[in-house]
Biopython code that builds the backbone (N, CA, C, O; Angstrom):
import numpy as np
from Bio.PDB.StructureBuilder import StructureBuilder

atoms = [
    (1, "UNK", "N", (0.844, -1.172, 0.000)),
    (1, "UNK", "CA", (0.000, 0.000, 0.000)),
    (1, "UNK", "C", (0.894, 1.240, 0.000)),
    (1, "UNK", "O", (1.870, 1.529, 0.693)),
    (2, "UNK", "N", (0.261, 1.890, -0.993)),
    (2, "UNK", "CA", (1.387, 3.191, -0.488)),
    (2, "UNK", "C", (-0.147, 4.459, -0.642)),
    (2, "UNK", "O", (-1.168, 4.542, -1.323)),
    (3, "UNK", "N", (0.692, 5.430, 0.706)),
    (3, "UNK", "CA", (-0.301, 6.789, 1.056)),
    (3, "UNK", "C", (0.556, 7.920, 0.325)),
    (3, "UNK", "O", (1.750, 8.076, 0.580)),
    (4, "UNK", "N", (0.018, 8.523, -0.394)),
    (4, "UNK", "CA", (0.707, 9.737, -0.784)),
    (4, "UNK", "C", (0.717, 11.042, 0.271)),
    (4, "UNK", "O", (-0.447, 11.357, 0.517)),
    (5, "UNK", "N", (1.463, 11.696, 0.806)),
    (5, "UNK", "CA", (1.052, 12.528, 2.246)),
    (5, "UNK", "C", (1.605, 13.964, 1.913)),
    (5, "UNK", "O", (1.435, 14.925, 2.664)),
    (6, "UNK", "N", (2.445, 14.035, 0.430)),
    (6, "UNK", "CA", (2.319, 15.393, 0.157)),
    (6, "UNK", "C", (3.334, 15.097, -1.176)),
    (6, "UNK", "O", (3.653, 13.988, -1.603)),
    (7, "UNK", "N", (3.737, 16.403, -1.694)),
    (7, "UNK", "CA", (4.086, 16.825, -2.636)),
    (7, "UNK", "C", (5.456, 18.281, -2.387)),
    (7, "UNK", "O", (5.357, 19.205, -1.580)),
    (8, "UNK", "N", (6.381, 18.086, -3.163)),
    (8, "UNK", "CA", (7.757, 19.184, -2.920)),
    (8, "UNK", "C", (8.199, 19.363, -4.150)),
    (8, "UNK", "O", (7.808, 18.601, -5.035)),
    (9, "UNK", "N", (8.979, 20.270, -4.395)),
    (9, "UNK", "CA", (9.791, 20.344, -5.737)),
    (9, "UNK", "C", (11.375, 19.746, -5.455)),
    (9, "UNK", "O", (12.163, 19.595, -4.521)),
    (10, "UNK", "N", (11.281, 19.527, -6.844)),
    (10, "UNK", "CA", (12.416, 18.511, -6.661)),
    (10, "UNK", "C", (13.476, 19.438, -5.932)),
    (10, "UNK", "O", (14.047, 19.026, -4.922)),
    (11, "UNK", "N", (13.722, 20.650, -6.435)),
    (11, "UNK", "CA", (15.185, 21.419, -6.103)),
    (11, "UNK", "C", (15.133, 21.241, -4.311)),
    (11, "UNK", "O", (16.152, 20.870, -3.728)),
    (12, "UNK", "N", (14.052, 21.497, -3.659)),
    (12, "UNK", "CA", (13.592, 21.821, -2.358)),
    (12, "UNK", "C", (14.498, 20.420, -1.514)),
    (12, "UNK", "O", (14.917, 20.619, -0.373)),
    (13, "UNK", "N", (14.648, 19.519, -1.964)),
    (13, "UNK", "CA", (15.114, 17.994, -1.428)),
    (13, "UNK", "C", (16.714, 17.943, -1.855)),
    (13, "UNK", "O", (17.284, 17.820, -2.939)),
    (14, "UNK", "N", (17.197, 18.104, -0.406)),
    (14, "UNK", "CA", (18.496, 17.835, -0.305)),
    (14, "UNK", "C", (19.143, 16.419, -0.778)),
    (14, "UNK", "O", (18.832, 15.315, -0.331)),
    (15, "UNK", "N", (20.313, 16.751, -1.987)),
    (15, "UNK", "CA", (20.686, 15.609, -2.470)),
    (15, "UNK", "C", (21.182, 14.810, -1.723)),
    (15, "UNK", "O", (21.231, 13.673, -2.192)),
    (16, "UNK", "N", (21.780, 14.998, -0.226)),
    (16, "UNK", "CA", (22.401, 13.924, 0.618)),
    (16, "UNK", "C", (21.084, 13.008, 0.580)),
    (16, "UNK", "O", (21.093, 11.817, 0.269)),
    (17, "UNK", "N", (19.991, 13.722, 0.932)),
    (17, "UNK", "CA", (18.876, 12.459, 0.527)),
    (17, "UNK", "C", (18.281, 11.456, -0.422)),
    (17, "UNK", "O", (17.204, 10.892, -0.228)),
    (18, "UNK", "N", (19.088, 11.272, -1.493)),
    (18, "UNK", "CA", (19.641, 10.270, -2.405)),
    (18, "UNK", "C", (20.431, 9.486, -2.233)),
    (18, "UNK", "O", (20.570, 8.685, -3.157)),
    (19, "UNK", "N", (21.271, 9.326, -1.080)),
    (19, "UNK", "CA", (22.149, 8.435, -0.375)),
    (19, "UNK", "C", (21.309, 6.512, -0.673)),
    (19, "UNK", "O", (21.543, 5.445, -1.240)),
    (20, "UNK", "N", (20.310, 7.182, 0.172)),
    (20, "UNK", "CA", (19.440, 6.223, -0.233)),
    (20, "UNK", "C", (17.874, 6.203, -0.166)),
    (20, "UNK", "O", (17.056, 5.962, 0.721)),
    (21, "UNK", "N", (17.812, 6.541, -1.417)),
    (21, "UNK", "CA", (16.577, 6.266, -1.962)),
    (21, "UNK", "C", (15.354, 5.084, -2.352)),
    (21, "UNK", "O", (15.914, 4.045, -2.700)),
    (22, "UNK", "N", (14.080, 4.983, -2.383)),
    (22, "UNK", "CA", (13.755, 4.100, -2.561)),
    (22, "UNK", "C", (12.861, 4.188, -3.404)),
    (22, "UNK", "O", (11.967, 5.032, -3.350)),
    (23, "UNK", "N", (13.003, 3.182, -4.445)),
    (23, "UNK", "CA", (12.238, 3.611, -5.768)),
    (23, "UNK", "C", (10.954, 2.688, -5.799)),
    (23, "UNK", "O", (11.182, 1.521, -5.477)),
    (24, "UNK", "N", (9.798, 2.960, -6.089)),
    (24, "UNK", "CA", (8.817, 2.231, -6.176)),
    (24, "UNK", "C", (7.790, 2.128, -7.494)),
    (24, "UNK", "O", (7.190, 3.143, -7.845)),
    (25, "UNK", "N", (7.631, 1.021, -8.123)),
    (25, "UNK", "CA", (7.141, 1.244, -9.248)),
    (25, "UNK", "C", (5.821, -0.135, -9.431)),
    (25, "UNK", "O", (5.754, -1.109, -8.681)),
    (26, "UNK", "N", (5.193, 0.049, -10.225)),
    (26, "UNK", "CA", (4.035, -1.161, -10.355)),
    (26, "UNK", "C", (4.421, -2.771, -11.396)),
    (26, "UNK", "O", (4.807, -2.523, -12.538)),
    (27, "UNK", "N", (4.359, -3.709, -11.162)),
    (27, "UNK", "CA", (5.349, -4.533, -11.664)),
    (27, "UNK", "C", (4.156, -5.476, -12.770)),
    (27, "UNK", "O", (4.478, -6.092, -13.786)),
    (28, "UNK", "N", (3.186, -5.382, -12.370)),
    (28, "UNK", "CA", (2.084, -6.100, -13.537)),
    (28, "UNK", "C", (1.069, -5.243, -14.365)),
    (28, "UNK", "O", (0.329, -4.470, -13.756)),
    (29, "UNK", "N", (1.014, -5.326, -15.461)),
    (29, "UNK", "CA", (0.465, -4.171, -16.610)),
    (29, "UNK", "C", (-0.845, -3.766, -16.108)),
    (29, "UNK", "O", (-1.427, -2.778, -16.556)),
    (30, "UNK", "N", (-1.502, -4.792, -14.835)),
    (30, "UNK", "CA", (-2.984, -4.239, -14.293)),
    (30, "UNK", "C", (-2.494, -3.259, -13.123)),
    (30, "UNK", "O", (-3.317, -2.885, -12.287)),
    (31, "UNK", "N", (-1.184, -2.849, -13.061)),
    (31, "UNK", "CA", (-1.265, -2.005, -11.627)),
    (31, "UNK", "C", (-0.510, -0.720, -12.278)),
    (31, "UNK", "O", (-0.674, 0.374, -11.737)),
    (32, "UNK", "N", (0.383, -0.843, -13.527)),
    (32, "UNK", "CA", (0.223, 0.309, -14.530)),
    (32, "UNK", "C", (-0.906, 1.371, -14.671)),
    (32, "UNK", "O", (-0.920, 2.597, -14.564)),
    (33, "UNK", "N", (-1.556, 0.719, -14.867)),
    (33, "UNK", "CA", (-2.886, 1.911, -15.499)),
    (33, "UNK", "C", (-3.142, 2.816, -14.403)),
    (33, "UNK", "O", (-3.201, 3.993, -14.756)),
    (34, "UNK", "N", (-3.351, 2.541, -12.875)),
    (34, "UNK", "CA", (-3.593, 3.997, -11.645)),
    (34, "UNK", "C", (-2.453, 4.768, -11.933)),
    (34, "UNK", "O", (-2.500, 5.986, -12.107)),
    (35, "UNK", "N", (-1.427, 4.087, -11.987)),
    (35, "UNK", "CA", (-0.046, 4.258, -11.048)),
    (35, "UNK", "C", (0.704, 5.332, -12.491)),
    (35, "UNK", "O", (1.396, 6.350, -12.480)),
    (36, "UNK", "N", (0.304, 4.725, -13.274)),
    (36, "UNK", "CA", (1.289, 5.607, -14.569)),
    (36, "UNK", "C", (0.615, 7.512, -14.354)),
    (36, "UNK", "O", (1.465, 8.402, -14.403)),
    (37, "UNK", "N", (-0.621, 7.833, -14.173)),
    (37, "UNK", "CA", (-1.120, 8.978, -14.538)),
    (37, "UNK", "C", (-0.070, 9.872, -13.337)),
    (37, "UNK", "O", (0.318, 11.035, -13.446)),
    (38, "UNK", "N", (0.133, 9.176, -12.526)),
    (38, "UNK", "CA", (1.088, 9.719, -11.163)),
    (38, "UNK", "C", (2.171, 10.382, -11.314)),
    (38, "UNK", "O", (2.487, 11.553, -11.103)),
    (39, "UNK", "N", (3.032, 8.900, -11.956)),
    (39, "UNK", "CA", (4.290, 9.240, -12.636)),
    (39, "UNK", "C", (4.594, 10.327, -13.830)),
    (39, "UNK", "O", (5.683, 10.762, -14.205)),
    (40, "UNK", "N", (3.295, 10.615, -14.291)),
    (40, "UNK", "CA", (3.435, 11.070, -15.826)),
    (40, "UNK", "C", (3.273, 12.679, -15.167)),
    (40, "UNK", "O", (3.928, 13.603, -15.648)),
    (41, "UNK", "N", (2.235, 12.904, -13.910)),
    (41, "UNK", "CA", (1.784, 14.096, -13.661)),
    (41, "UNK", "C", (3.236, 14.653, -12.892)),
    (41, "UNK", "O", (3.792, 15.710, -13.190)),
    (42, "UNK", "N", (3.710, 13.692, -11.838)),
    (42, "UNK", "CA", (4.874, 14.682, -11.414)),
    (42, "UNK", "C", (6.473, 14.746, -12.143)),
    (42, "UNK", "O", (7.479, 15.296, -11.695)),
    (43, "UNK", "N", (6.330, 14.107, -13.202)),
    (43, "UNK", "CA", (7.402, 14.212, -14.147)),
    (43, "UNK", "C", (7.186, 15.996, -14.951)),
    (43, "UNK", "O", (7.889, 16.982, -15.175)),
    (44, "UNK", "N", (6.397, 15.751, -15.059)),
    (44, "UNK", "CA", (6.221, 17.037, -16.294)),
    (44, "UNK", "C", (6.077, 17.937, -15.468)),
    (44, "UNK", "O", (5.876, 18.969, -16.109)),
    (45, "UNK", "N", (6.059, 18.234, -13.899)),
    (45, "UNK", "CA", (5.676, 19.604, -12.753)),
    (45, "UNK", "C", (6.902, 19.459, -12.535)),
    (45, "UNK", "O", (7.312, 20.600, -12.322)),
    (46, "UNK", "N", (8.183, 18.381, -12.417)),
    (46, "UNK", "CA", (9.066, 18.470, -11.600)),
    (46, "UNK", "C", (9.340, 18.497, -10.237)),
    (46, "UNK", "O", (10.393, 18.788, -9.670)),
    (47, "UNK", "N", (8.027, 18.083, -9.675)),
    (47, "UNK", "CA", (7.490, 17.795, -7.893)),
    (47, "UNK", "C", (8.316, 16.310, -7.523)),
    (47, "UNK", "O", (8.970, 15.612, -8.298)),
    (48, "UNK", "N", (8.096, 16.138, -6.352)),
    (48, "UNK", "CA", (8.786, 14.786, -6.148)),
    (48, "UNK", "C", (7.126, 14.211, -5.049)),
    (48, "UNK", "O", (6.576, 15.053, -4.339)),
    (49, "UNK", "N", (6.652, 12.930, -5.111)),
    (49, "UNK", "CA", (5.827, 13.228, -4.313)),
    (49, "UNK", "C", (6.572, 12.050, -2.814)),
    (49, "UNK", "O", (7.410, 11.152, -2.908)),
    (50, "UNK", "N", (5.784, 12.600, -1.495)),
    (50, "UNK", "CA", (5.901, 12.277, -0.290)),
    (50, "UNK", "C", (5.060, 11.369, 0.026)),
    (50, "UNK", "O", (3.842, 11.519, 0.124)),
    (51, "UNK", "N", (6.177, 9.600, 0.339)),
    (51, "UNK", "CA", (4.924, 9.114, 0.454)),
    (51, "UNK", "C", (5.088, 8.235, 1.463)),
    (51, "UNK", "O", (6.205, 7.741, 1.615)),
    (52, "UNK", "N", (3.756, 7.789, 2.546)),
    (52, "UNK", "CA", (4.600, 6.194, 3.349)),
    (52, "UNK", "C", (4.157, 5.050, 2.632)),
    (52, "UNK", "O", (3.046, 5.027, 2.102)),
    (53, "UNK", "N", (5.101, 3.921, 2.570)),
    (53, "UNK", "CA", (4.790, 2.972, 1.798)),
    (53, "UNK", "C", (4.810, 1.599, 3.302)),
    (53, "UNK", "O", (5.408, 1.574, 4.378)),
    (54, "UNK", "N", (3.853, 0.652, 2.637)),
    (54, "UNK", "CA", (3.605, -0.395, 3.708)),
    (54, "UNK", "C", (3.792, -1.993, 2.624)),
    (54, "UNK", "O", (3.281, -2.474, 1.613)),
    (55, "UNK", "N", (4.963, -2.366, 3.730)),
    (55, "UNK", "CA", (5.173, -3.366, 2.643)),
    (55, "UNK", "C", (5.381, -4.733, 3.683)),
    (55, "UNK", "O", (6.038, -4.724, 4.724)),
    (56, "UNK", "N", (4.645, -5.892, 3.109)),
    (56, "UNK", "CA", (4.402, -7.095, 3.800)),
    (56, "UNK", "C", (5.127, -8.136, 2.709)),
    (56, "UNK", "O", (5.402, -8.232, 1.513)),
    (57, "UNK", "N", (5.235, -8.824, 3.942)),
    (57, "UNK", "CA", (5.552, -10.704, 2.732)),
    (57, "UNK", "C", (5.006, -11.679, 3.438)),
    (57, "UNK", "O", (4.879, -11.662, 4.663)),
    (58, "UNK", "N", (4.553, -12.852, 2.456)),
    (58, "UNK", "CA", (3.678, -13.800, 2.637)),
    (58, "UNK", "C", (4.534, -14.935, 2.609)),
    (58, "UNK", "O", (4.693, -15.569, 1.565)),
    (59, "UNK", "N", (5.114, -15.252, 3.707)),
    (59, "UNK", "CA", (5.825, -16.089, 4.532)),
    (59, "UNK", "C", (4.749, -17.680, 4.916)),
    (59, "UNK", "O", (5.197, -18.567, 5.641)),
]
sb = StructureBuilder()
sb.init_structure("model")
sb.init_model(0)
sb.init_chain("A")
sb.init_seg("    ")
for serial, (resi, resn, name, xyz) in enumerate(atoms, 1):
    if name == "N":
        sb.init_residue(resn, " ", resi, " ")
    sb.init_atom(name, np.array(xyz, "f"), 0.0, 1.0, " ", f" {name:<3s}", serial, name[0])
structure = sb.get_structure()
Protein backbone atom coordinates (compact mmCIF):
# COMPACT_ATOMS: atom_id res chain seq x y z
CA UNK A 1 0.00 0.00 0.00
CA UNK A 2 1.39 3.19 -0.49
CA UNK A 3 -0.30 6.79 1.06
CA UNK A 4 0.71 9.74 -0.78
CA UNK A 5 1.05 12.53 2.25
CA UNK A 6 2.32 15.39 0.16
CA UNK A 7 4.09 16.82 -2.64
CA UNK A 8 7.76 19.18 -2.92
CA UNK A 9 9.79 20.34 -5.74
CA UNK A 10 12.42 18.51 -6.66
CA UNK A 11 15.19 21.42 -6.10
CA UNK A 12 13.59 21.82 -2.36
CA UNK A 13 15.11 17.99 -1.43
CA UNK A 14 18.50 17.83 -0.30
CA UNK A 15 20.69 15.61 -2.47
CA UNK A 16 22.40 13.92 0.62
CA UNK A 17 18.88 12.46 0.53
CA UNK A 18 19.64 10.27 -2.41
CA UNK A 19 22.15 8.44 -0.37
CA UNK A 20 19.44 6.22 -0.23
CA UNK A 21 16.58 6.27 -1.96
CA UNK A 22 13.76 4.10 -2.56
CA UNK A 23 12.24 3.61 -5.77
CA UNK A 24 8.82 2.23 -6.18
CA UNK A 25 7.14 1.24 -9.25
CA UNK A 26 4.03 -1.16 -10.35
CA UNK A 27 5.35 -4.53 -11.66
CA UNK A 28 2.08 -6.10 -13.54
CA UNK A 29 0.46 -4.17 -16.61
CA UNK A 30 -2.98 -4.24 -14.29
CA UNK A 31 -1.27 -2.01 -11.63
CA UNK A 32 0.22 0.31 -14.53
CA UNK A 33 -2.89 1.91 -15.50
CA UNK A 34 -3.59 4.00 -11.64
CA UNK A 35 -0.05 4.26 -11.05
CA UNK A 36 1.29 5.61 -14.57
CA UNK A 37 -1.12 8.98 -14.54
CA UNK A 38 1.09 9.72 -11.16
CA UNK A 39 4.29 9.24 -12.64
CA UNK A 40 3.43 11.07 -15.83
CA UNK A 41 1.78 14.10 -13.66
CA UNK A 42 4.87 14.68 -11.41
CA UNK A 43 7.40 14.21 -14.15
CA UNK A 44 6.22 17.04 -16.29
CA UNK A 45 5.68 19.60 -12.75
CA UNK A 46 9.07 18.47 -11.60
CA UNK A 47 7.49 17.80 -7.89
CA UNK A 48 8.79 14.79 -6.15
CA UNK A 49 5.83 13.23 -4.31
CA UNK A 50 5.90 12.28 -0.29
CA UNK A 51 4.92 9.11 0.45
CA UNK A 52 4.60 6.19 3.35
CA UNK A 53 4.79 2.97 1.80
CA UNK A 54 3.61 -0.40 3.71
CA UNK A 55 5.17 -3.37 2.64
CA UNK A 56 4.40 -7.10 3.80
CA UNK A 57 5.55 -10.70 2.73
CA UNK A 58 3.68 -13.80 2.64
CA UNK A 59 5.83 -16.09 4.53
Amino acid sequence: MIEVVGFVDADDVDPLLYARPYWVGAHSPGAQKPYAPLVEALARSGRLAVCKVALRSLL
